[in-house]
C-alpha positions in Angstrom: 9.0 1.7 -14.8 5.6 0.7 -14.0 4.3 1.0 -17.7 2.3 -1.6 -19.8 4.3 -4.1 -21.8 6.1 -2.7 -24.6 5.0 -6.2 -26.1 2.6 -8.7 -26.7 2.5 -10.8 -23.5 2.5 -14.2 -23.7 0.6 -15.5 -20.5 2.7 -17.5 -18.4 1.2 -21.0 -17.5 1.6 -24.2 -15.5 4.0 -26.5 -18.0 2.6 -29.2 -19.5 -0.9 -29.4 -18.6 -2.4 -26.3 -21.3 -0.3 -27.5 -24.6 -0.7 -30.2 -26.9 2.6 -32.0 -27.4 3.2 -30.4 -30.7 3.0 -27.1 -29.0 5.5 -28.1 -26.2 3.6 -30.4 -23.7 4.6 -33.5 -22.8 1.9 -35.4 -24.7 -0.5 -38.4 -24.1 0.5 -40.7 -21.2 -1.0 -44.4 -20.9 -3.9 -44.3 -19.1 -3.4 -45.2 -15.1 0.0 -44.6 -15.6 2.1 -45.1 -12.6 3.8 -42.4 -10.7 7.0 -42.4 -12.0 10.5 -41.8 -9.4 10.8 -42.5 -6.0 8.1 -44.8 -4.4 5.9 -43.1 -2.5 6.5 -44.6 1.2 10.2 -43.6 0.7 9.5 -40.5 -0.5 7.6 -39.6 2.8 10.1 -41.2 4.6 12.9 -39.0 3.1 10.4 -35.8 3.9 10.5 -37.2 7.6 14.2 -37.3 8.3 14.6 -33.9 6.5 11.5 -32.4 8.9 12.8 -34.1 12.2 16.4 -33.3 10.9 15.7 -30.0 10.9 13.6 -29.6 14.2 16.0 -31.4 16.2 19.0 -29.1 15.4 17.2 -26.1 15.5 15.9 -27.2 19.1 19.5 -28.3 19.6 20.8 -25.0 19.4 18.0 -23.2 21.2 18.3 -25.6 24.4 22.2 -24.8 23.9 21.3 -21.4 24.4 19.2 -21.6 27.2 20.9 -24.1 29.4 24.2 -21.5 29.7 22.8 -19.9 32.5 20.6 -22.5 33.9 17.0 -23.6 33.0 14.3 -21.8 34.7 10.4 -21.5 34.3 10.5 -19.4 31.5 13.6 -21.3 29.4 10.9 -24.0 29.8 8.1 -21.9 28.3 10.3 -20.5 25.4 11.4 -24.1 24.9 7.7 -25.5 24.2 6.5 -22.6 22.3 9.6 -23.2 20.0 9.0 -27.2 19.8 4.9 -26.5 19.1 5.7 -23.1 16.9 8.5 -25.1 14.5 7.0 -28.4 13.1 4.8 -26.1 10.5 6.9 -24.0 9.6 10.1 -26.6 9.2 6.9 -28.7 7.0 6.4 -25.4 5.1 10.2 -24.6 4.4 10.7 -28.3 2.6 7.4 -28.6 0.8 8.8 -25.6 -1.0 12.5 -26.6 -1.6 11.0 -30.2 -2.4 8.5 -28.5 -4.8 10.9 -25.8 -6.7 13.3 -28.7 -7.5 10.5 -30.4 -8.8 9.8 -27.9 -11.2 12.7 -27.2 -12.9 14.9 -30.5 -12.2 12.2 -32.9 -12.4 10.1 -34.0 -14.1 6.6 -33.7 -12.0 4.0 -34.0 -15.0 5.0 -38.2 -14.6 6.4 -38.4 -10.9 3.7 -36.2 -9.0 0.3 -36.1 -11.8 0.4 -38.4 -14.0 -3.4 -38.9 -14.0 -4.0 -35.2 -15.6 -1.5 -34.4 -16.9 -1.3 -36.6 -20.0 -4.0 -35.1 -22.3 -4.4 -31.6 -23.9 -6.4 -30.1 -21.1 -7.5 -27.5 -23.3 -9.0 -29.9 -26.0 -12.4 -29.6 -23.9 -12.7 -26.1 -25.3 -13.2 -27.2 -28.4 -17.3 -28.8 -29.7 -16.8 -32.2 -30.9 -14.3 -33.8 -29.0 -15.6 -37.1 -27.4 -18.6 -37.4 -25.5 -18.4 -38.1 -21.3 -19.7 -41.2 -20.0 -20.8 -39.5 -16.7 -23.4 -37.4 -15.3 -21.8 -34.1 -13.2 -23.5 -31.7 -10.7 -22.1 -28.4 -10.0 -23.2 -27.4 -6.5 -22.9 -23.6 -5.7 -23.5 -22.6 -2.2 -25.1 -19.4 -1.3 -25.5 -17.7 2.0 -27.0 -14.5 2.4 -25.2 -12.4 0.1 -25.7 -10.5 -3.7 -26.4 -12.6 -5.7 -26.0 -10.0 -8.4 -22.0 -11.0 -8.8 -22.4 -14.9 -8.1 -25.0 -15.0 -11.0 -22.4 -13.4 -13.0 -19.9 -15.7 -12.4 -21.8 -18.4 -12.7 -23.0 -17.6 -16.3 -19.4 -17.2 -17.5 -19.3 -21.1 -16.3 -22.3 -22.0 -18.1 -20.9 -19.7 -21.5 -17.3 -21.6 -20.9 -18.7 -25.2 -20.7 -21.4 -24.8 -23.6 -18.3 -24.1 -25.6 -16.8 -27.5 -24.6 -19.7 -29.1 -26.3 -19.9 -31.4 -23.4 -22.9 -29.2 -22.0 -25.5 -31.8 -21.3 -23.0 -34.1 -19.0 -23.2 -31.5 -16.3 -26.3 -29.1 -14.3 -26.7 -26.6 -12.4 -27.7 -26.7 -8.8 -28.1 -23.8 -6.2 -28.1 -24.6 -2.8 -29.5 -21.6 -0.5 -29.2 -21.6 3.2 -29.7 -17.9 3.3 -31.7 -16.4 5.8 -32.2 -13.4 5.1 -35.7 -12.9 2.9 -35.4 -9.6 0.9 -31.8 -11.6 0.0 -33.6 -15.0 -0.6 -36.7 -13.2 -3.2 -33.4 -11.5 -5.1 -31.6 -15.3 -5.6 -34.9 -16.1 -6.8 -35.4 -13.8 -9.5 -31.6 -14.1 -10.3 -32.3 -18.1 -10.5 -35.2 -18.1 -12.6 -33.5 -15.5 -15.2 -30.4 -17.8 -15.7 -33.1 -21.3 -15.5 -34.7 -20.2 -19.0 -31.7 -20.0 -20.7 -32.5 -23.7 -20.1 -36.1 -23.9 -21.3 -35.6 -25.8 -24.3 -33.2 -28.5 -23.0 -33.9 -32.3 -21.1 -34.9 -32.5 -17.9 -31.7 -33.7 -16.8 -29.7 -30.5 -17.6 -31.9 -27.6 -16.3 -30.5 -26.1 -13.3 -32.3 -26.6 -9.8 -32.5 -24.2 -6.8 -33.6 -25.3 -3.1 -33.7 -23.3 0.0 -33.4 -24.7 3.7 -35.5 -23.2 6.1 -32.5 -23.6 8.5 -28.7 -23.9 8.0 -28.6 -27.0 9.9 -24.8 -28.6 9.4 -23.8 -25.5 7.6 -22.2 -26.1 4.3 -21.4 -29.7 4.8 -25.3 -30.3 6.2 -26.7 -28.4 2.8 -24.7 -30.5 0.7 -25.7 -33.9 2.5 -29.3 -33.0 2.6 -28.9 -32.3 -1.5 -27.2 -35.6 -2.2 -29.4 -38.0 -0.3 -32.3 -36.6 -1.9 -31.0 -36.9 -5.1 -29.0 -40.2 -4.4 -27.8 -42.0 -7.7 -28.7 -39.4 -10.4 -25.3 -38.0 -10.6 -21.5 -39.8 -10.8 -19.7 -36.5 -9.7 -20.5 -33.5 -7.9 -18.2 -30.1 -7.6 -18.7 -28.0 -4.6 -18.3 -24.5 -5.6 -18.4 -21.5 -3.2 -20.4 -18.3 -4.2 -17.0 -16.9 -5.1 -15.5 -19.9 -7.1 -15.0 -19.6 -11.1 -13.7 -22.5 -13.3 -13.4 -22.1 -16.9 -15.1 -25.4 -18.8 -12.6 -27.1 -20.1 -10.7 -27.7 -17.0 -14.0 -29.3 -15.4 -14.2 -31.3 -18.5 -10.9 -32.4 -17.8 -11.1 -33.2 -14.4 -13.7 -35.1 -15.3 -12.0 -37.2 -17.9 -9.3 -37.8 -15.2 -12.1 -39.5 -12.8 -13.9 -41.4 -15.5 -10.2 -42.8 -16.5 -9.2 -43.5 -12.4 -11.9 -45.2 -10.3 -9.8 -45.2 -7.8 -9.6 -41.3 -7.4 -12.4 -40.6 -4.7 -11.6 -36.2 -4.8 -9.8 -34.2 -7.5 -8.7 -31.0 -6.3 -7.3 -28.3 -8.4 -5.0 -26.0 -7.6 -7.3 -22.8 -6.5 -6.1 -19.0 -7.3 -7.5 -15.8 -6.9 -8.7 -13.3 -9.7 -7.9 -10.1 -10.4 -9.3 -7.4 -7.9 -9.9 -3.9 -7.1 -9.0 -4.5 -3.4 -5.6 -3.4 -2.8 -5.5 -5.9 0.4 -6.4 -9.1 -1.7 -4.0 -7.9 -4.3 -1.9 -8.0 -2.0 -2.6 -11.1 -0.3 -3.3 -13.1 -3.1 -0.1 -11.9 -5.3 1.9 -13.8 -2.7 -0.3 -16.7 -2.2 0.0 -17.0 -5.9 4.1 -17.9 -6.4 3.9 -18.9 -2.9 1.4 -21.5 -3.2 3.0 -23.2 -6.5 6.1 -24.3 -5.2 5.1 -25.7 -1.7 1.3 -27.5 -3.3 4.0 -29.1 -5.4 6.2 -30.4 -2.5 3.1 -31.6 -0.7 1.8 -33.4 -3.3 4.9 -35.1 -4.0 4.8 -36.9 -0.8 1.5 -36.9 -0.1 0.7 -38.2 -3.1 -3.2 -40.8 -2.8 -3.4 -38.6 0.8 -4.1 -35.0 -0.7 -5.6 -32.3 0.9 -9.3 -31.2 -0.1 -10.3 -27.3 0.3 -13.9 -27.4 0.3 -14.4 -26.2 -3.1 -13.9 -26.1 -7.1 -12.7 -30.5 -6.4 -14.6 -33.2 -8.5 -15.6 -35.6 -6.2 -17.3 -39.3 -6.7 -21.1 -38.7 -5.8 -21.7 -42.2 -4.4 -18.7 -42.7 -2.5 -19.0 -39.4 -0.7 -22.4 -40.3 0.3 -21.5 -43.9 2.1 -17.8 -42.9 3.2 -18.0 -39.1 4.7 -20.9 -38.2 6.5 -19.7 -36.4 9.5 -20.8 -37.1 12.9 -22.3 -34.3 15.3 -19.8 -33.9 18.3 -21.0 -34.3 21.4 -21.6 -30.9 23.7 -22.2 -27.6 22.2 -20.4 -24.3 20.5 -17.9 -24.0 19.8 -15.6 -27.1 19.9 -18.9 -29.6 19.8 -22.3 -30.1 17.6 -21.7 -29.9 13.5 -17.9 -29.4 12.6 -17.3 -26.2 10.9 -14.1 -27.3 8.9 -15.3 -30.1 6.8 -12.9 -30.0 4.2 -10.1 -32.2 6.0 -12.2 -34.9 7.4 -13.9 -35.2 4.2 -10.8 -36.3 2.3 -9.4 -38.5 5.3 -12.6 -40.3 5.2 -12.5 -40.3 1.5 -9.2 -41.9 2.1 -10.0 -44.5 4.4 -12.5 -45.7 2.4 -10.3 -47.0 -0.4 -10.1 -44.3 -2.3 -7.0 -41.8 -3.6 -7.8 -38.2 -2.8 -5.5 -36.3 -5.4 -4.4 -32.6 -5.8 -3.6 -31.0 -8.9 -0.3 -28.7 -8.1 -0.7 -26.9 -11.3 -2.8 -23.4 -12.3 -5.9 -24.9 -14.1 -8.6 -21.8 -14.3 -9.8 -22.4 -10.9 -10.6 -19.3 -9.2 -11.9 -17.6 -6.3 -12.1 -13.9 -4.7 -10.1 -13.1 -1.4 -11.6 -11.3 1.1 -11.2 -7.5 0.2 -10.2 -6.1 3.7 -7.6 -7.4 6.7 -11.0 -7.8 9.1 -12.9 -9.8 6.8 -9.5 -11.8 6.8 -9.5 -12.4 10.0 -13.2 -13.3 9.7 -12.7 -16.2 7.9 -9.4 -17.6 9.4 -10.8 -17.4 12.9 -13.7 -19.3 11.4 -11.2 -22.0 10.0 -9.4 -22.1 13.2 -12.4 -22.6 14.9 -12.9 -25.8 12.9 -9.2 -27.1 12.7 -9.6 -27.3 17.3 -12.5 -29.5 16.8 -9.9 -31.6 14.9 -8.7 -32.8 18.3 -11.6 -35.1 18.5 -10.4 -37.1 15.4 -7.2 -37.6 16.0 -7.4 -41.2 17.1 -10.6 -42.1 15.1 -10.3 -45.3 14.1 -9.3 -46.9 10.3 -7.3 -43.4 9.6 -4.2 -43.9 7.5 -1.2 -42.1 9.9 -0.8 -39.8 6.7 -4.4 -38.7 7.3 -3.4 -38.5 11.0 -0.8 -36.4 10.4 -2.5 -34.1 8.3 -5.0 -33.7 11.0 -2.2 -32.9 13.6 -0.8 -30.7 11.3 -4.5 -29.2 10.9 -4.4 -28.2 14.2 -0.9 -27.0 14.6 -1.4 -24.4 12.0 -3.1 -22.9 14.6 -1.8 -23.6 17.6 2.0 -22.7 16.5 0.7 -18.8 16.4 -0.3 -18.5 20.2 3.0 -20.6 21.1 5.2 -18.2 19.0 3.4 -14.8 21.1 3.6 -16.9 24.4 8.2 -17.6 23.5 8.4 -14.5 22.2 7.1 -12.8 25.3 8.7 -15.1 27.6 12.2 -14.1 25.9 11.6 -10.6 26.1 10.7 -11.4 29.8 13.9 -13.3 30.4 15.8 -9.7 29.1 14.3 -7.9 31.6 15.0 -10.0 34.5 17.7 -11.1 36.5 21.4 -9.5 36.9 20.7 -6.3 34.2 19.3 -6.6 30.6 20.5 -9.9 28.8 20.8 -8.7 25.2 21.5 -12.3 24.1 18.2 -12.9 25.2 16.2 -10.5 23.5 18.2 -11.5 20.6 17.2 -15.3 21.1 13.6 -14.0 20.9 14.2 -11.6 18.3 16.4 -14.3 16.5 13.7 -16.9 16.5 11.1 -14.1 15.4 13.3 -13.8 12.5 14.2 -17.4 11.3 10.5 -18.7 11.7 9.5 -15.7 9.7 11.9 -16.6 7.0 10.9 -20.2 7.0 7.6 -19.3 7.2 8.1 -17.3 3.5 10.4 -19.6 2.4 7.1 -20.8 0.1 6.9 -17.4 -1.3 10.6 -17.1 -1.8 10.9 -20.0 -3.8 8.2 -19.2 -5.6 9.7 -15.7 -6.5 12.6 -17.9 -7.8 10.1 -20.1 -9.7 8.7 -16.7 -11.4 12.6 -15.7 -12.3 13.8 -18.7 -13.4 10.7 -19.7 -15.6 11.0 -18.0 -19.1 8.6 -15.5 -19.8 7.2 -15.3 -16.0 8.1 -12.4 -14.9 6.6 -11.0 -17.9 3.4 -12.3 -17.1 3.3 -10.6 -14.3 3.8 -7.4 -15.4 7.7 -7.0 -16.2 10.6 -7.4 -13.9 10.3 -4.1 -12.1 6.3 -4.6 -10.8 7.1 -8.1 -10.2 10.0 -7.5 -7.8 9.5 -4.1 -6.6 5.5 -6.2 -5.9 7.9 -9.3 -4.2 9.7 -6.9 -2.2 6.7 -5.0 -0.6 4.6 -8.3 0.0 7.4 -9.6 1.8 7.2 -6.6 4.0 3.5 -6.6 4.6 4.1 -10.4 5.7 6.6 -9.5 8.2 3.5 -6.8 9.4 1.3 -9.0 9.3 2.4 -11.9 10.6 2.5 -10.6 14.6 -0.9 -9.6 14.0 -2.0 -12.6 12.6 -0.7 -14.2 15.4 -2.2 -12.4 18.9 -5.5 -12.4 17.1 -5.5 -16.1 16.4 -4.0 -16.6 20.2 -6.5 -14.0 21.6 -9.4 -16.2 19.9 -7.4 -19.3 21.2 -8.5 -18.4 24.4 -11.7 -17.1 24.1 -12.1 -20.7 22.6 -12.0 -22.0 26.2 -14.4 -19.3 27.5 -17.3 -20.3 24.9 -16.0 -17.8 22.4 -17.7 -19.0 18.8 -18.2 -17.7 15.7 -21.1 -17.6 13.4 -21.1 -18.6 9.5 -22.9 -16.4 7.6 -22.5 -14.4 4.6 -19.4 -12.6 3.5 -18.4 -9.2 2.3 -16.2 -10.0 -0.5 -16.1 -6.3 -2.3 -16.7 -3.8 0.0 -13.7 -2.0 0.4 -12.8 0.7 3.4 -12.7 0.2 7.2 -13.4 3.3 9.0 -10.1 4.3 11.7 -12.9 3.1 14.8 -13.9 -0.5 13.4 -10.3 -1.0 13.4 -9.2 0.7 16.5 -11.8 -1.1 18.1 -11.0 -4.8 16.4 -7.9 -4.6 16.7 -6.9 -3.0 20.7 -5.1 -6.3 21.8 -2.1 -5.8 19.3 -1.5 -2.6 19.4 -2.0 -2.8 23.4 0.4 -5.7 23.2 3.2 -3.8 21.1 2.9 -0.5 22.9 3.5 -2.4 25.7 6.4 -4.3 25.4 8.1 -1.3 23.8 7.7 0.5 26.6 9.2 -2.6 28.6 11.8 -3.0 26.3 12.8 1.0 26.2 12.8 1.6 30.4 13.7 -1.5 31.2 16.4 -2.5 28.9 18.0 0.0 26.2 16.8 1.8 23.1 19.0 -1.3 21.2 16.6 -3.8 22.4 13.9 -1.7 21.2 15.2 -1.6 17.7 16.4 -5.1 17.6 12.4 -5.7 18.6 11.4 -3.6 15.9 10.3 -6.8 13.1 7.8 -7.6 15.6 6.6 -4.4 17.3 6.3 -3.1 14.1 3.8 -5.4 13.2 1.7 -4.6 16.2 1.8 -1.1 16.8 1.1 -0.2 13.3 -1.9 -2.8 12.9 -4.8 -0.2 13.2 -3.5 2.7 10.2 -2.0 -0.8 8.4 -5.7 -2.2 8.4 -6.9 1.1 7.6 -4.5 1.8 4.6 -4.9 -1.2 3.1 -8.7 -1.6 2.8 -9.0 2.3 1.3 -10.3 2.6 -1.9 -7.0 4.9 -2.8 -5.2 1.8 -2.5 -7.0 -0.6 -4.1 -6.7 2.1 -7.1 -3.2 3.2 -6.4 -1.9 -0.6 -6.9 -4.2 -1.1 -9.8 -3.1 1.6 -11.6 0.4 1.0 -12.0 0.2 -3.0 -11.8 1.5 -3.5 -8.1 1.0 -6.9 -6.8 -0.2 -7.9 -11.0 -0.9 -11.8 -11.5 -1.1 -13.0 -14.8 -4.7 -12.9 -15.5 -4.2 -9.2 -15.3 -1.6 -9.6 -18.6 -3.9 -11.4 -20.6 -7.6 -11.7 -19.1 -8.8 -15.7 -19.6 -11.9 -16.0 -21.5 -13.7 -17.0 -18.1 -13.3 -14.1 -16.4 -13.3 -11.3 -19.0 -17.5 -10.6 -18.0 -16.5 -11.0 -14.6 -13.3 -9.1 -14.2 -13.7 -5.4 -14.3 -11.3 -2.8 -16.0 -10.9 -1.1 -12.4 -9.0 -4.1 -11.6 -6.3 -4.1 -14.3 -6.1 -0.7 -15.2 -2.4 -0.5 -15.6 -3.5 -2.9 -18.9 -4.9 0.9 -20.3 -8.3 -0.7 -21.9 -8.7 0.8 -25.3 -11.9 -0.4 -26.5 -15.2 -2.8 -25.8 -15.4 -5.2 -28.9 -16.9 -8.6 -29.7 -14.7 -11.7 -29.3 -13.6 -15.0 -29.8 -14.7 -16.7 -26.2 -14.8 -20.2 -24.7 -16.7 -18.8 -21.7 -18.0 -15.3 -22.1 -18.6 -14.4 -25.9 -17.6 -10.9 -25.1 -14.2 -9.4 -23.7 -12.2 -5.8 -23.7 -9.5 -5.8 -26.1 -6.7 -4.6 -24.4 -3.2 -2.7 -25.6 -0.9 -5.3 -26.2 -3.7 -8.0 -26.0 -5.1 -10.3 -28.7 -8.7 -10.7 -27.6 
């Protein structure tokens, strides 16, 4: 069932945006076209009413329930958790629906990106195609890790553009905040092999590398210091993270698209991850990948000059990012004052503010990253994220903000906060069961009930983008072949209801801690180790399985062995959290779901040219590599011909 392709696989991509019109795509739009369809004010207005639609009946009914017997202390706590816990979920839910109409009734190429999508993005591959007006940096931050496999990546992105023949509009710059030494002497020798492939060319293109003393600002402090001492020598930067991959002729486009709009301040393309040995981010990132296409789609069809800006692989307008988005220090210390950790968000409502459109791409465009390779280093980095979004609070009512950018700050923050007020009702229902005259199973069934319909609304992205994969012609094959791609749906689904509980308490756990001068420090990340030994996970993760021990126990003396099994979605998650960190991160794993194409994206069917010297076979091994042999590339010269493959 799980075999390779009895075919050659076609690889499946976005619509529109990798064919010339002769080979399908739409063609050549006028430049600065206008959006086409609804205007944009109504369309956020009809997004409103469905969102507020929706949250008021689903409130409606809960209060309905509540109120039968009376409205005590804890009705009034399972009440507020469900009011903070629903807005981003309900947002979630229509961005999806909005987004998987969009693909296959509309037309979203002229009503949602109009500005890309009108050239053959993959003309840039090809040496002699016009010349760009505009000078580009390419920024890649480092931070005290290997920088064995970021060199790596990074030459496959100098190999891809040289074969754009736009080479000389864009260089090179390393910017090191590492602090480690033995780490900072190995970036050096790294950076000095790849800067004489540059020997014989201008000034202007050779690649630079500078090293703070301190990390002062963190990322967003690096990049400030970079650009003000190199103010005016470049129209457009592009932030990319130690991890990030783009393949040339999508930064040539991008490009294109900003020398055509002034008005575009940031360009962000849609960002996917790459094929891995880690059976956790194959995991992760198999349903991130459908999930993400349907509801960045929804969100940018409302959104619209307000788009959201992730920090990385985005074109942004040098000049303008220097006078609009310097971000202030925050009064007090760790964690919620001094330098902001999540700059990303602020950046792109300042942006805004300023005049200009901040626009995201809701297309696949060979933009890549790695996700983190275990469930700890996970958690690592969200907590770090949530960390920033609090400090959000602070700008809430800064002042010139469009309420768009407002909102999107709120809704920053309420990513975060709806996690700790879904543990808080969920508990509070299960309290409500056990109190009173006898066990209340309609309570317990209220909590278990609005475990349940969150959950689904909170997948609903990943649904419809399981119905984008079966309704799009040749999809599924893409990823592998019906079976792996829905026997992969089905399990993902599953490890999201798991994980979803645990998400939760440890998000609310650091919530708290938050108050208590709880921080966290930003530093260098494992992203290929794989394997967490049984006591680094016991001992990270003692508050969920304390917490789902716990109220089984409650549950099974204090109300019936029912209540325990209709708890079961959300114990589950809990009490299984230590082996389910453990499994996933094992080696054995990683292999296991490798081997026979579990959780397969389509890079794994056909290997880009970017990534085939940076992918290894371990990663798509069901793809039975027959041979090493030279070919054809527009960013690596080299690849593994593959069964079923045309190099």
């Amino acid at each position: 069932m799980f075999g390779p392709p009895s075919a050659p696989v076609t690889p499946y991509r976005a619509p529109d945006v990798d064919r010339p019109a002769e080979a399908g795509g739409m063609g050549r739009l006028p430049e600065g076209a206008p959006q086409a369809g609804l205007p944009v004010p109504l369309r956020r207005l009809v997004v409103l009413a469905l969102n507020l639609g929706t949250i008021a009946g689903l409130a409606a009914a809960v209060w309905t329930v509540l109120a039968a017997d009376g409205f005590d202390r804890l009705d009034a706590v399972i009440f507020a958790g469900f009011l903070l816990a629903t807005p981003w979920t309900v947002l979630g839910f229509w961005n999806a629906v909005i987004g998987l109409c969009l693909i296959h009734l509309g037309r979203p190429e002229r009503s949602v990106y109009p500005y890309f999508a009108a050239p053959d993005m993959m003309s840039g591959a090809r040496p002699g195609g016009p010349s760009l007006s505009s000078r580009t940096d390419l920024l890649l931050f480092l931070r005290n890790e290997d920088p064995g496999p970021i060199f790596t990546r990074l030459e496959a992105m100098r190999r891809s553009l040289e074969a754009t023949g736009r080479a000389a509009s864009f260089r090179f710059a390393l910017l090191s905040d590492t602090s480690d030494p033995l780490v900072a002497a190995e970036e050096r020798r790294e950076f000095d092999r790849f800067a004489r492939l540059y020997e014989h060319r201008p000034e202007e293109e050779r690649p630079l590398y500078r090293r703070r003393d301190d990390n002062r600002g963190f990322k967003a402090g690096n990049l400030r210091d970079h650009l003000v001492s190199r103010e005016g020598r470049s129209d457009f930067f592009l932030p990319l993270d130690s991890d990030s991959v783009m393949g040339g002729a999508v930064i040539v486009r991008m490009v294109e698209a900003m020398e055509a709009n002034p008005r575009i301040g940031i360009l962000q393309s849609l960002v996917v991850g790459m094929p891995t040995r880690s059976g956790f981010a194959r995991l992760f990132q198999f349903g991130m990948r459908h999930g993400m296409r349907s509801f960045t789609m929804g969100s940018a069809w409302w959104s619209a000059d307000c788009g959201p800006y992730w920090g990385h692989n985005a074109l942004i307008r040098t000049q303008a990012f220097v006078e609009h988005c310097e971000l202030p220090v925050l009064p007090g210390g760790a964690p919620l004052g001094g330098h902001v950790l999540s700059h990303d968000q602020l950046e792109a409502v300042y942006m805004r503010r300023a005049g200009f459109e901040v626009r995201v791409i809701p297309v696949e465009t060979r933009s890549y990253e790695t996700n983190p390779p275990t469930l700890l280093e996970f958690q690592k980095r969200d907590l770090r994220w949530c960390q920033g979004n609090m400090q959000y609070f602070r700008f809430l009512f800064e002042t010139g903000l469009k309420p768009v950018s407002r909102f999107q700050i709120l809704q920053a923050i309420l990513m975060y906060v709806a996690p700790l007020a879904w543990i808080l009702m969920t508990v509070a229902a299960t309290a409500k069961a056990l109190t009173g005259a006898g066990y209340d199973a309609s309570m317990l069934q209220l909590g278990m009930g609005l475990f349940a319909t969150l959950f689904v609304m909170s997948v609903a992205p990943k649904i419809a983008g399981i119905l984008d994969v079966v309704l799009t012609r040749g999809a599924m094959r893409a990823y592998g072949g019906a079976p792996r791609f829905l026997a992969s749906a089905l399990v993902e689904l599953v490890a999201s209801m798991l994980m979803a509980p645990l998400v939760a308490v440890y998000v609310s756990v650091f919530l708290v801690g938050l108050i208590f001068g709880k921080t966290v420090l930003w530093n260098g990340q494992n992203r290929d180790r794989l394997g967490v030994p049984w006591s680094t996970a016991v001992a990270a993760l003692v508050p969920q399985t304390v917490l789902g021990l716990g109220l089984a126990a409650a549950l099974y003396f204090g109300a019936t062995l029912s209540a325990v099994v209709l708890a079961l979605p959300f114990l589950a998650g809990l009490v299984l959290a230590v082996p389910f960190t453990v499994a996933t991160a094992a080696p054995a794993f990683g292999r296991l779901t490798a081997r026979f194409g579990l959780f397969a994206i389509p890079e794994e069917t056909v290997l880009p040219p970017v990534l085939r010297s940076v992918v290894g076979a371990e990663a798509r091994r069901w793809r039975r590599p027959l041979a090493r042999t030279a070919a054809p590339d527009d960013a690596a010269g080299h690849g593994v011909a593959l069964e079923g493959e045309r190099p």
